[in-house]
N, C-alpha and C positions, 0 to 999 in steps of 0.2 A: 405471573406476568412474563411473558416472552422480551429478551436483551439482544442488544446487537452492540456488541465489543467492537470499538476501533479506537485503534493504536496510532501513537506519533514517537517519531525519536527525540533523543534528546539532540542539541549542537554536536556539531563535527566539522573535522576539516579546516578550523581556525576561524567560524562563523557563530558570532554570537548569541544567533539563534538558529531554529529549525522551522520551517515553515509550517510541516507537520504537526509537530505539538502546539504551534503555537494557536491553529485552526484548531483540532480535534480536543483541543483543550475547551474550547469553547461549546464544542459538542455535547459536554459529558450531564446528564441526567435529561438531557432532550428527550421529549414522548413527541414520537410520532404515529398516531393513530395510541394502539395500546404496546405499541412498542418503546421500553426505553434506553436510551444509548447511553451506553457508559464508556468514557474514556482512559485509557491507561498511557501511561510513558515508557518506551522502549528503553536500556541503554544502547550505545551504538558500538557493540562490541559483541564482536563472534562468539565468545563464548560464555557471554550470558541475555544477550537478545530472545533465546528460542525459550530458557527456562523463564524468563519474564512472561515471555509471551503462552507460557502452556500453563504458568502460577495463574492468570489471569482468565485466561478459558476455563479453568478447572471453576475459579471463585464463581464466575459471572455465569459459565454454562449457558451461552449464546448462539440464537439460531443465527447467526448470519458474524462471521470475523473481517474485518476490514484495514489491513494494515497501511497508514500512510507513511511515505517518504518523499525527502527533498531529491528533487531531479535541478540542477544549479544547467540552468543552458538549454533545458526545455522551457517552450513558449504554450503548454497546452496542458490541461490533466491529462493525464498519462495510465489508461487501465491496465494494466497486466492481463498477455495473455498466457504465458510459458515461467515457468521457474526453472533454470537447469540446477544439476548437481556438482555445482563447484564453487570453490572460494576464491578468485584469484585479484588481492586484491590492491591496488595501485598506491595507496596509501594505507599508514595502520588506521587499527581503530582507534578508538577513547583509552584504549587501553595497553596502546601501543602494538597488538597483534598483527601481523601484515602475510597470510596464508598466500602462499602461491599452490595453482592447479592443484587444491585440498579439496575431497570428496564433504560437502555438508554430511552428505550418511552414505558412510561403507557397505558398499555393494548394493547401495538404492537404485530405484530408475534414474536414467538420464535425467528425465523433465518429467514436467507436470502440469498439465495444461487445468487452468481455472478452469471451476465450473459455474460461474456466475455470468450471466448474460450480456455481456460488457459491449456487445455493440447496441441494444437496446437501451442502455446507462449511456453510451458516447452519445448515439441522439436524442436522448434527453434534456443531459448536459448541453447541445449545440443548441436545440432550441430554444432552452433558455437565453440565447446569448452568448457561450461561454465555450473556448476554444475548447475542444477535447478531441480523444483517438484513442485507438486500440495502439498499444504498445506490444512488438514483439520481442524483447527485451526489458529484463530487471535487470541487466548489469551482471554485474558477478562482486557484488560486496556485499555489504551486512543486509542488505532490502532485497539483495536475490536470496539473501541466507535464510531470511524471515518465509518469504512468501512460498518458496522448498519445502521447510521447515514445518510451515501449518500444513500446508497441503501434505505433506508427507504423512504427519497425522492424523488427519481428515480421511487419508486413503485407508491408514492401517488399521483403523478404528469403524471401517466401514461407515462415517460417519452424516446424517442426513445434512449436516452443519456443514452451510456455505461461508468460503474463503475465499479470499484472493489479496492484492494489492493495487496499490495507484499511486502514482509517482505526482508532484506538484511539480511549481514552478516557483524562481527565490520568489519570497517578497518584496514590494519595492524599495524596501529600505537596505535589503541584504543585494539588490539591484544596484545600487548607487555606488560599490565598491565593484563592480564586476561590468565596468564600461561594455555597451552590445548587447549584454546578456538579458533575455528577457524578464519579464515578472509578471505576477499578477495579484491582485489584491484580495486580503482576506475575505470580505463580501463576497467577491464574485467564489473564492476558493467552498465559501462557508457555503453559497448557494447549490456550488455544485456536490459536493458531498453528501447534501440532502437531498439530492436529487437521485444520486449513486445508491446510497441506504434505502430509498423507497423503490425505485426499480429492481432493484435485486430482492427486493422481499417480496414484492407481486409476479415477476416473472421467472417461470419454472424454464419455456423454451426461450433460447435467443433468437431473435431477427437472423435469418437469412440474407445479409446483405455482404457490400465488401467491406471489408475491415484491413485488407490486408497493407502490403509496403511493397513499393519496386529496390528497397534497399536499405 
């Protein structure tokens, strides 16, 4: 039976939950078609995020990797299209780590651009209803660390296994402490991830359209 691994982290940042796990948890032994999804929990700490995350590849050996994280102040799912190669990051982690302009891997490439389909998953997701975009940016913390991190082994491994990441938006209850700031609900979060998991397993080329940002 063919698996498709995605990930959530755990809370950070003085939030009592994570949006991510709190969705992708709900995810986990989902068959869609004869595919089944299995959920794992990230820590949110540079340096054991990537081994959690390669223990898990190794168990599940998954055509397709799916890493989610909280994006606190975006209004939309958020695809990833780029991972650079740096740590720089604004606060510690879980574990009190706080890396300034730290190479994730010495002497890697710069960046790494997804190879999943993601603006044929943004309009999926939009059809359904549900804000989405291509993101040109993961940041430079532990969810740039992660989505670097897979693809870097994906690349070194020559490997046919699709990655990427996607960023959420809080929920509303982690909304209610952070006056302005957007959210969206796990329904609409849970619709679009199933949405994201099947486009990326039926489609090899992406849409041809714009995806991109004026900034």
């Amino acid at each position: 039976m063919r698996s498709v691994l995605i990930t959530g982290f755990e809370p950070f940042g003085g939030e009592r939950v994570n949006p991510s796990w709190e969705v992708v948890n709900q995810l986990n032994d989902l068959m869609l078609g004869e595919v089944r999804v299995v959920a794992r929990q990230l820590p949110c700490a540079f340096d054991q995020a990537l081994p959690a995350l390669n223990t898990a590849i190794d168990e599940v050996q998954p055509v397709l990797v799916l890493a989610i994280g909280q994006a606190g102040g975006r209004a939309d799912i958020s695809i990833e299209r780029v991972a650079i190669n740096i740590d720089d990051a604004r606060i510690p982690d879980n574990l009190g780590k706080q890396p300034v302009d730290e190479p994730i891997v010495e002497g890697g490439p710069a960046a790494y651009f997804t190879h999943l389909p993601i603006k044929a998953m943004v309009q999926a997701i939009r059809e359904a209803g549900i804000p989405a975009s291509v993101s040109q940016t993961a940041g430079t913390y532990v969810c740039n660390h992660v989505m670097y991190g897979l693809l870097h082994r994906l690349n070194q491994l020559n490997s046919e296994v699709k990655g990427g990441f996607i960023h959420i938006p809080y929920l509303p209850e982690q909304a209610i402490a952070h006056p302005g700031a957007p959210s969206m609900s796990t329904h609409s979060v849970l619709i679009a991830l199933k949405l994201a998991i099947s486009i990326a397993l039926q489609i090899e080329h992406d849409l041809h359209i714009s995806g991109g940002a004026i900034h």
